[in-house]
C-alpha positions as CSV (number, residue, x, y, z in Angstrom):
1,X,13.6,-6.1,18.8
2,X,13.0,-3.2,16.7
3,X,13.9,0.5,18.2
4,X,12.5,2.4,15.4
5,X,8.9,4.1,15.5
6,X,8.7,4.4,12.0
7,X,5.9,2.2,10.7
8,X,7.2,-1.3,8.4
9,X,4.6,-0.8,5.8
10,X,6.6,1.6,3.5
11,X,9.6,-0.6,3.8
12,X,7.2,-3.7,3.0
13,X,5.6,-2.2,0.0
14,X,9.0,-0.8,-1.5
15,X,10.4,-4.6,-1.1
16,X,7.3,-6.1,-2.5
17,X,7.6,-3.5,-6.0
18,X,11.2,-4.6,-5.8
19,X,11.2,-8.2,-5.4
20,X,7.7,-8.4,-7.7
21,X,9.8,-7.6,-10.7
22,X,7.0,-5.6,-13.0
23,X,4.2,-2.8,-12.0
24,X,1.4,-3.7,-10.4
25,X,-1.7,-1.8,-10.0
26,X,-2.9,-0.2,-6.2
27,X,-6.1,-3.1,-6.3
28,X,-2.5,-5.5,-6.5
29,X,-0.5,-4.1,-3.8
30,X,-3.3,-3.7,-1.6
31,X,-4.8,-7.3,-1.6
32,X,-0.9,-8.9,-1.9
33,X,0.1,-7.2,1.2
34,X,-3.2,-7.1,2.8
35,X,-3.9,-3.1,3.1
36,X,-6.9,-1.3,2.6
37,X,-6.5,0.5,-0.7
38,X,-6.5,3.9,1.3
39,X,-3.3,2.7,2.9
40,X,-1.9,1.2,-0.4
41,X,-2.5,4.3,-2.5
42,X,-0.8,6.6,0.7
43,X,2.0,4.5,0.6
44,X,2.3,4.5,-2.8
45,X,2.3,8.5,-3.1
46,X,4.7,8.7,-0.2
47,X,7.3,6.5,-2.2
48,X,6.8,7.9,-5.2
49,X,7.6,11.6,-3.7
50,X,10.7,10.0,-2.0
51,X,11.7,8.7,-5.5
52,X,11.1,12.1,-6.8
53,X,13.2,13.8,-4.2
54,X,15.9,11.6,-4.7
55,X,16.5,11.6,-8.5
56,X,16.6,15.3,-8.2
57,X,19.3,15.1,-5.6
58,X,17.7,16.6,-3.3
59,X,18.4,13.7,-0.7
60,X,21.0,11.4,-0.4
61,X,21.7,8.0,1.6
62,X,24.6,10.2,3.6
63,X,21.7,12.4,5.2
64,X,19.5,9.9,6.3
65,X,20.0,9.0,9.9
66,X,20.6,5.9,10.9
């Protein structure tokens, strides 16, 4: 059983862009995995950010909690 309240759908869509092997477009994403394209594009913009955040060092896997 899963503690955490943080929703799966980022994880899912990061693992999907992973695992798919080439881009994909938002009409894609959202009819693989079944979200609205509202959600997909959200998600999509929230990982992207993250990304962004990351290359520039401004987080690291040490500072996430667990």
């Amino acid at each position: 059983m899963e503690n955490s309240s943080a929703s799966k759908t980022p994880g899912r869509t990061f693992g999907y862009l992973l695992m798919s092997g080439q881009p994909g477009t938002m009409d894609e994403i959202a009819k693989d995995l079944l979200y609205s394209k509202a959600t997909a594009s959200l998600i999509i913009s929230d990982i992207k950010v993250q990304y962004e955040r990351w290359t520039k060092g401004e987080i690291d896997e040490s500072s996430e909690k667990p």
